[in-house]
N, C-alpha and C positions, 0 to 999 in steps of 0.2 A: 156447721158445727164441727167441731176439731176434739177427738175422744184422746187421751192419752193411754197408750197399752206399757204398760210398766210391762217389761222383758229383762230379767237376772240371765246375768253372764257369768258362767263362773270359770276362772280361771285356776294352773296353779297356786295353791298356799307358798307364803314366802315369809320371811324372819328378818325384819328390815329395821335396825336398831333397837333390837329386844321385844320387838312386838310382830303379833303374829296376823297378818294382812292372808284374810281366807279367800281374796281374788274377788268375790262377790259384788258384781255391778250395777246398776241399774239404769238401762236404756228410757229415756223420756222421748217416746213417738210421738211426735206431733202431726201426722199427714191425717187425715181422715178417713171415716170406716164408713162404706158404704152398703148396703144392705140388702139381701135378696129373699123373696120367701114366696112359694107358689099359690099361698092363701093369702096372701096382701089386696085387701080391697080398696087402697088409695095410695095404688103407688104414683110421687112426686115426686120428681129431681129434685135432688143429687139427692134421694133416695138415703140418705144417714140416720134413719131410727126403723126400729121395727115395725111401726105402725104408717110408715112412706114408703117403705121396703118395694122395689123394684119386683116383676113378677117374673122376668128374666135373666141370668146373669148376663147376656152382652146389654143391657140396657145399663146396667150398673157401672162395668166397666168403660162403657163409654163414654160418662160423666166423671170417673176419676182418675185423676193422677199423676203424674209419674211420682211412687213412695206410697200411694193411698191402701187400704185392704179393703175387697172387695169380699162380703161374708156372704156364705151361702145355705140356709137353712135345707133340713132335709127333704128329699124328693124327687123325682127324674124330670128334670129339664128338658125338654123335647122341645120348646117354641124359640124364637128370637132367633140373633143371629145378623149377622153382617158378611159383606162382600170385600174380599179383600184382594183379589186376585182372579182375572175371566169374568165366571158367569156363577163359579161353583158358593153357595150360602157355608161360612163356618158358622156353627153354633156359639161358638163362643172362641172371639179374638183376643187374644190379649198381646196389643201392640204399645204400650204405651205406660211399659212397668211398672205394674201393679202388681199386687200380692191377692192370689184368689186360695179364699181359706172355706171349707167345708163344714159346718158348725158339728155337725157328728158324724165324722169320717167316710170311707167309700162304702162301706154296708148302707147307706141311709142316703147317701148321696151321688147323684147318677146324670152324666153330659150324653144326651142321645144325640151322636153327628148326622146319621144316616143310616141307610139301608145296611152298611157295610161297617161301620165304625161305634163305638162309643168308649167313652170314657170317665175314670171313677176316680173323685177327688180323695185324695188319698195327702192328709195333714196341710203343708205350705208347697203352691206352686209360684216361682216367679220368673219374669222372664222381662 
């Protein structure tokens, strides 16, 4: 399933033959949105509705991408996780650029790395 996110770009106003062009654009995303939520009782790859919704975000990321967004419903994520280097578990990888977005911001939404680290989704991360 492929969701379209309409995204307005707006640029300077400009006066282009008598008419007045307010910059206003509109982005047609086509990559898909994949979905995370820690009450999901049937999560199913590739995880793209709420009610398949992955229970961890490195499970979701891992199924999407390069361009996809990877949504994250509120909650402290503390399980999942992949090896990407040694021996050491990251919580959550994102090697394979993708867009991880936090449905209601770093108050609601919490990456537990370890004994020593975490981290708060805090609007668009990409990489």
């Amino acid at each position: 399933m492929r969701l379209r996110l309409p995204v307005l770009i707006w640029t300077a106003s400009a006066i282009v033959d008598g008419i007045v062009d307010m910059g206003a654009y509109e982005n047609q995303y086509a990559g898909a949105v994949h979905y995370v939520s820690l009450s999901s009782t049937n999560p199913v790859p590739p995880y793209t509705n709420w009610i398949t919704a992955a229970t961890n975000i490195q499970d979701a990321v891992g199924v999407a991408l390069a361009g996809d967004f990877v949504v994250a419903d509120a909650g402290v994520y503390k399980i999942g996780g992949t090896v990407i280097y040694g021996q050491e578990t990251n919580r959550v990888a994102l090697t394979n650029a993708v867009t991880l977005l936090s449905v209601y911001g770093p108050q609601l939404t919490t990456i537990v790395g370890g004994n020593r680290r975490a981290a708060f989704m805090s609007g668009v991360t990409r990489y």
